[in-house]
C-alpha positions in Angstrom: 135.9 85.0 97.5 135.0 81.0 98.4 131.9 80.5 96.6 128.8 80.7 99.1 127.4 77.4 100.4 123.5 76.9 99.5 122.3 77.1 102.8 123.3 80.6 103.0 122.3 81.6 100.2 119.6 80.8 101.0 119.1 82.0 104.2 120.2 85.5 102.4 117.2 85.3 100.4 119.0 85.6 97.2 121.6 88.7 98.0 122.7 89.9 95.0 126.3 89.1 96.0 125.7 86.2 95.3 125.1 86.3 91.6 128.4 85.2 89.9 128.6 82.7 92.2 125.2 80.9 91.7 125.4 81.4 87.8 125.7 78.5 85.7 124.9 80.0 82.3 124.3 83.5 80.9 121.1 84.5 81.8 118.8 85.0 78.2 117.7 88.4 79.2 118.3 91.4 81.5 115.3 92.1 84.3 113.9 95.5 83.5 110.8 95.5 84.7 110.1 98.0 87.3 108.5 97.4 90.7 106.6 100.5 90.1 104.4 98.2 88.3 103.5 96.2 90.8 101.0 95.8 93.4 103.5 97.2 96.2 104.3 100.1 93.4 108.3 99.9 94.9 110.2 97.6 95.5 114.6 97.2 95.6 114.5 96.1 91.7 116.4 93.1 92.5 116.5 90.5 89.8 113.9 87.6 90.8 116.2 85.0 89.2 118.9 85.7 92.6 115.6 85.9 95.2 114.0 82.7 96.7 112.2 82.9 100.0 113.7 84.1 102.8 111.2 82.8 105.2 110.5 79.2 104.3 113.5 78.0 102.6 115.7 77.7 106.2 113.0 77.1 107.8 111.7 74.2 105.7 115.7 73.5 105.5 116.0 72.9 109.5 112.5 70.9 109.9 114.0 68.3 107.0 117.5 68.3 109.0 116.2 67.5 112.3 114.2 65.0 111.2 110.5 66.7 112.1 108.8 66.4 109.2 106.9 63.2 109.1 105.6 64.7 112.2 104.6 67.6 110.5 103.2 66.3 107.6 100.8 64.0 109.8 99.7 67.5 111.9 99.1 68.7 109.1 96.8 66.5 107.5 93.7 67.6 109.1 94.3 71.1 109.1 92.1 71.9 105.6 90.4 75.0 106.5 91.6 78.9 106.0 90.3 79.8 109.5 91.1 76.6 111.3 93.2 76.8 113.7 96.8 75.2 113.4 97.0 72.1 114.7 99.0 71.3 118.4 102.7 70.4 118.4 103.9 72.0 115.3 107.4 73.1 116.2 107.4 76.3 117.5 109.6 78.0 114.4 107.3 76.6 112.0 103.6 77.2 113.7 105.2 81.5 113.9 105.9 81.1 110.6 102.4 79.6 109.1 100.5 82.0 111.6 102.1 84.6 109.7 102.0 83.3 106.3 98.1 82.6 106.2 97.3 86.4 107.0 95.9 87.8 103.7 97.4 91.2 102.6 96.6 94.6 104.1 95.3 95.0 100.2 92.7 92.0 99.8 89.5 93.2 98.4 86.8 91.0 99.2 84.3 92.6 96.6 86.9 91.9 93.9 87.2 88.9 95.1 82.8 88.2 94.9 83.4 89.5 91.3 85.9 87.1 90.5 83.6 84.0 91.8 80.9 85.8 89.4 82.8 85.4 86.6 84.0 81.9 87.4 80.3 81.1 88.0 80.0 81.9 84.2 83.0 81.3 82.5 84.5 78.0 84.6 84.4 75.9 81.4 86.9 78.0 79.3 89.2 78.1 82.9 89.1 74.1 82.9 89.8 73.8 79.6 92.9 76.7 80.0 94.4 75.3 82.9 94.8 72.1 81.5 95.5 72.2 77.9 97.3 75.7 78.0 98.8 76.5 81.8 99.5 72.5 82.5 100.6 72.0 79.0 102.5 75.1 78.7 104.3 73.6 82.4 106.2 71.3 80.1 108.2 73.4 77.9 109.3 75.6 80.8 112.7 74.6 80.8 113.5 75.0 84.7 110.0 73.8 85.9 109.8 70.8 84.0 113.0 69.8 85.4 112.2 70.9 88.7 109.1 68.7 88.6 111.0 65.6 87.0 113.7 65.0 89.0 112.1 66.4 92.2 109.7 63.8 94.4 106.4 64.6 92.6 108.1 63.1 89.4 108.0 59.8 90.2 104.3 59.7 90.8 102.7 61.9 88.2 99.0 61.7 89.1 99.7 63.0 92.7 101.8 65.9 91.5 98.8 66.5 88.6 96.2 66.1 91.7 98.0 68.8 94.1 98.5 70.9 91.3 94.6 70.5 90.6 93.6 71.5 94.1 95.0 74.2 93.6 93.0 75.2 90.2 89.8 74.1 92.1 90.3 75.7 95.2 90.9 79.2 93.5 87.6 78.7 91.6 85.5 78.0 94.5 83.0 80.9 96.4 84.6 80.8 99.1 88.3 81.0 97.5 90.2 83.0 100.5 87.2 83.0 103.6 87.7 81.2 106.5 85.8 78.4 104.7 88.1 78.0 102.0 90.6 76.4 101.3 92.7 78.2 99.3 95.1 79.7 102.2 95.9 76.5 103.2 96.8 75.1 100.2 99.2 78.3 99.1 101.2 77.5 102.5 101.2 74.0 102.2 102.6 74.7 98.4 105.1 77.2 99.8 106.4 74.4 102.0 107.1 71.9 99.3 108.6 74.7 97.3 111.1 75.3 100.3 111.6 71.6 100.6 112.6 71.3 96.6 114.9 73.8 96.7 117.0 72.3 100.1 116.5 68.5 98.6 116.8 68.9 94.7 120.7 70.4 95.2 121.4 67.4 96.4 120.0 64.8 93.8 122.5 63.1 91.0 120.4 63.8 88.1 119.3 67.5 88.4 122.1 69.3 89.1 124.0 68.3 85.7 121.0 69.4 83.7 120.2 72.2 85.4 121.2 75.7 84.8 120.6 77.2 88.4 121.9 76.2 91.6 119.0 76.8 93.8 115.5 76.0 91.8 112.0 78.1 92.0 113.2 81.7 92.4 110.8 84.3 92.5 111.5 84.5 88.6 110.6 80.9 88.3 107.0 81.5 90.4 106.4 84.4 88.4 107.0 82.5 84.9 104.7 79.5 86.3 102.2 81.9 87.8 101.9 83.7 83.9 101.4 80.5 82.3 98.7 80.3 84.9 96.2 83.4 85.0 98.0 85.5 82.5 98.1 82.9 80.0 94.3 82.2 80.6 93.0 85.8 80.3 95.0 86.6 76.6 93.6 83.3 75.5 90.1 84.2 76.2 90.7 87.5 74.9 92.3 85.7 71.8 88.6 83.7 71.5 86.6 87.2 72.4 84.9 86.2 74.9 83.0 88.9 76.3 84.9 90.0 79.7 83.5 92.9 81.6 86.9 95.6 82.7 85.1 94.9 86.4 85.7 91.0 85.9 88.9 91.0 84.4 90.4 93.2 87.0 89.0 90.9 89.5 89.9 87.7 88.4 93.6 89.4 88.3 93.1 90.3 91.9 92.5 86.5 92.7 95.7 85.6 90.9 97.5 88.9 92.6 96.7 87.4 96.0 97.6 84.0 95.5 100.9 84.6 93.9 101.3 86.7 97.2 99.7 83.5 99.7 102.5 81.5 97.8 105.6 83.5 98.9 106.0 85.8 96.1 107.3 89.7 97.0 104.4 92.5 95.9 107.4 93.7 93.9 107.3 91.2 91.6 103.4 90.7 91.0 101.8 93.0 88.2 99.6 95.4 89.3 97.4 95.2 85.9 97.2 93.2 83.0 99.1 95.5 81.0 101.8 95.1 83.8 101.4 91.4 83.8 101.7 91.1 79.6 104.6 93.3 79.5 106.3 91.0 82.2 105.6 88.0 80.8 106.8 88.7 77.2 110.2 89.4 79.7 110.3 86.3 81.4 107.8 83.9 80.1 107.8 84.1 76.3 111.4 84.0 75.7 112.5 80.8 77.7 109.9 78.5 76.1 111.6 75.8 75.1 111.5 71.5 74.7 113.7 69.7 76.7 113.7 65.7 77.1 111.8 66.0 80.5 109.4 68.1 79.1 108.3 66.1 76.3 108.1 62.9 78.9 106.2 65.3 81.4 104.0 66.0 78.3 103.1 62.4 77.5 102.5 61.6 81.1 99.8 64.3 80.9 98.3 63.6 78.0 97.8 60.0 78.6 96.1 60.8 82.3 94.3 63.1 80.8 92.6 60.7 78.5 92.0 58.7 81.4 90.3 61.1 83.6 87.7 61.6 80.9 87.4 58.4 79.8 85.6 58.1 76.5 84.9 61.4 76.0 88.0 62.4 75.2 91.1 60.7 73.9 94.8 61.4 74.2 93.9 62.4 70.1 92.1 65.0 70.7 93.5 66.5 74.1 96.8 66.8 71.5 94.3 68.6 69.2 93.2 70.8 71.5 96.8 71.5 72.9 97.8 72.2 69.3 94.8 74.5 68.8 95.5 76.5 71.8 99.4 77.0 72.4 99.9 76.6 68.4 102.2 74.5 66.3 105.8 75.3 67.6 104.7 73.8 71.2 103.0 70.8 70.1 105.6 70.0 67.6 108.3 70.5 70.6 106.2 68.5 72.4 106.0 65.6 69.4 102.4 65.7 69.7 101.1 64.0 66.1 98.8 66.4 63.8 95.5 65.0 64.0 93.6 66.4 60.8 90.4 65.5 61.9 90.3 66.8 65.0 92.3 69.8 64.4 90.4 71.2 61.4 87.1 70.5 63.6 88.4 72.6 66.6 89.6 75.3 63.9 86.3 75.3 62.9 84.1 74.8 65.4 85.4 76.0 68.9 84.8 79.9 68.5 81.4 79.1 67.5 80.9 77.2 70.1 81.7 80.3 72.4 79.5 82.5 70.7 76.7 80.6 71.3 77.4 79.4 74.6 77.9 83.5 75.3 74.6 84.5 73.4 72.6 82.0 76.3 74.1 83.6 79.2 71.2 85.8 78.9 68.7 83.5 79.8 67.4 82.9 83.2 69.1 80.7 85.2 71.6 80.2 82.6 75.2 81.4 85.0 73.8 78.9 87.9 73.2 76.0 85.2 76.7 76.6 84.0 78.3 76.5 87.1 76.9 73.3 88.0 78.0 71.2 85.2 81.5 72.8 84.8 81.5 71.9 89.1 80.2 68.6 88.5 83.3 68.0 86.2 85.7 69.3 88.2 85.1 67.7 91.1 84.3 64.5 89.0 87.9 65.1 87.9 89.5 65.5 91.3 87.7 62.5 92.5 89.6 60.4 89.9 92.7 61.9 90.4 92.7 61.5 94.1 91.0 58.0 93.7 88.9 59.4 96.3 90.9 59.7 98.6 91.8 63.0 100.7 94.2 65.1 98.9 97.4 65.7 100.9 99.8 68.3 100.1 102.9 67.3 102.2 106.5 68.3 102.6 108.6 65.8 100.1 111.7 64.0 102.0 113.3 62.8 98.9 113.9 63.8 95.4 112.9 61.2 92.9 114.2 58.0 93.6 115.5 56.7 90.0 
């Protein structure tokens, strides 16, 4: 059998057929985890390592070859809001395609999703600090993203792919998360556009393809592992710290995560209908492929070093290694060749849980969740503003891979 071009595999989706064809090394574990699990509760069982997206990836593949998007990408610019209407002239393929991609599941709960705010509203602080220094960290010694994100467009300018990736955090955290005055849509099918566009273009670079140990990047498999170094990631670690989490907020932060993994093209069948779904999938597919690779560790420095920047002062690239150390533990940081720092590691040791406790024990005082949510909002959006350099935050469809 000739070996299937990548166009049609990817216009198959991922068809299993395809398998011994696409695979460049023996894959380090067999899937087994059922689809009964999952929010869909079936599902074909397919292995998410073959599957890509079915929808967006030719698409995305025929607006780069027929040379529409830079049109695209400047219609899109203004179109910010969940309920706004898509802009005019947006080729017909591609306005079908988003019309139907921005409808929220049959299965959105909207009072899950007030719960989920509520609980942001109290405990935004321990998400900041999670979605940097463990979920962005952790980003860098996932083999195939790393890579992905090195050689792929956003590589070559660091603070704009940290910025997009930031909206993203933000917009999730926000009241208004998936109404028609959010944001949060939007920015799931923007993503889910650049993810179609980086798997047509990154084939086709001189550098990936040699380090690489897949043919097509971000499978399903690949936006599952990212999405548990994300909100799966988040909730053991503030389990790990004991902070006090309600069964009625934990299940409803999940739902957030549930949803956006779904607004971002990933099959029902593959997201975890509980967190004793999502744990049992991760130690699958997350914990066994962490690894350090030479783009990782660049990736990592990059981070750490804008990070240090963004808050100035107040905290060095010293004590943002501290805190990575603290929270993804010694292995990581010394993949990562992050230095020991004595001081600051014994004093996060020895004074971070406490810290939690009595930021906890004050929740009970009037006023207190409002208070909280103001300065944790004050920093984040002071942190997107430096990012961005104020400036509008644009999540466009990528033309090239990274030029050097």
């Amino acid at each position: 059998m000739d070996k299937p071009s990548r166009r049609n595999v990817l216009k198959a989706g991922g068809a299993l057929g395809a398998l011994g064809a696409l695979s460049v090394t023996t894959p380090a574990y067999a899937w087994t985890w059922s689809p009964k699990g999952s929010v869909a509760g079936t599902g074909a069982g397919a292995d998410p390592r073959w599957v890509w997206d079915a929808e967006a990836d030719p698409l995305v593949a025929s607006l780069l070859d027929r040379g529409d998007v830079p049109l695209v990408n400047r219609l899109l610019r203004n179109w910010t809001k969940n309920g706004q209407p898509l802009p005019d002239g947006l080729p017909a393929d591609l306005r079908a395609f988003m019309e139907d991609a921005r409808r929220l599941p049959a299965w959105t709960d909207h009072g899950k999703l007030a719960t989920s705010f509520r609980f942001t509203e109290k405990r935004g602080l321990y998400l900041g600090v999670l979605y940097g220094m463990a979920s962005g960290m952790m980003s860098t010694v996932i083999p195939r993203e790393a890579r992905a994100v090195y050689y792929s467009q956003g590589g070559a300018d660091m603070k704009d792919r940290i910025t997009k990736t930031a909206k993203l955090g933000y917009d999730i955290m926000t009241r208004n998360a998936f109404d028609p005055d959010g944001e949060m849509i939007v920015t799931c099918v923007k993503t889910r556009l650049v993810h179609a566009a980086v798997r047509h273009l990154l084939p086709q670079s001189p550098h990936w393809p040699p380090v690489a140990d897949e043919e097509i990047p971000i499978s399903q498999a690949d936006m599952m592992v990212t999405w548990h170094s994300l909100g799966t990631t988040v909730m053991q670690k503030m389990l790990d710290w004991r902070v006090p989490i309600p069964s009625s907020e934990s299940t409803a932060f999940l739902h957030s995560w549930q949803l956006t993994a779904h607004m971002l093209g990933i099959r029902d069948e593959y997201i975890p209908a509980s967190w004793a779904q999502a744990n049992s999938q991760a130690e699958q597919v997350l914990t066994p492929i962490l690894a350090p690779t030479p783009e990782g560790i660049k990736l990592a420095d990059i981070l750490l070093n804008l990070g240090a920047e963004v808050d100035g002062a107040i905290l060095s690239k010293p004590i943002l290694g501290a805190f990575t150390r603290y929270v993804l533990g010694d292995q990581i940081a010394g993949w990562l060749k992050i230095p020991r720092e004595p001081v600051w590691d014994s004093l996060l040791r020895l004074s971070w849980r406490p810290f939690i406790a009595i930021r906890e024990g004050l929740l009970n005082l009037p006023l207190a969740p409002e208070t909280y949510w103001l300065f944790d909002e004050f920093l984040r959006k002071a942190t997107l503003l430096f990012l961005s350099e104020a400036q509008p935050i644009r999540i466009e469809i990528p033309e090239t891979n990274r030029p050097s």
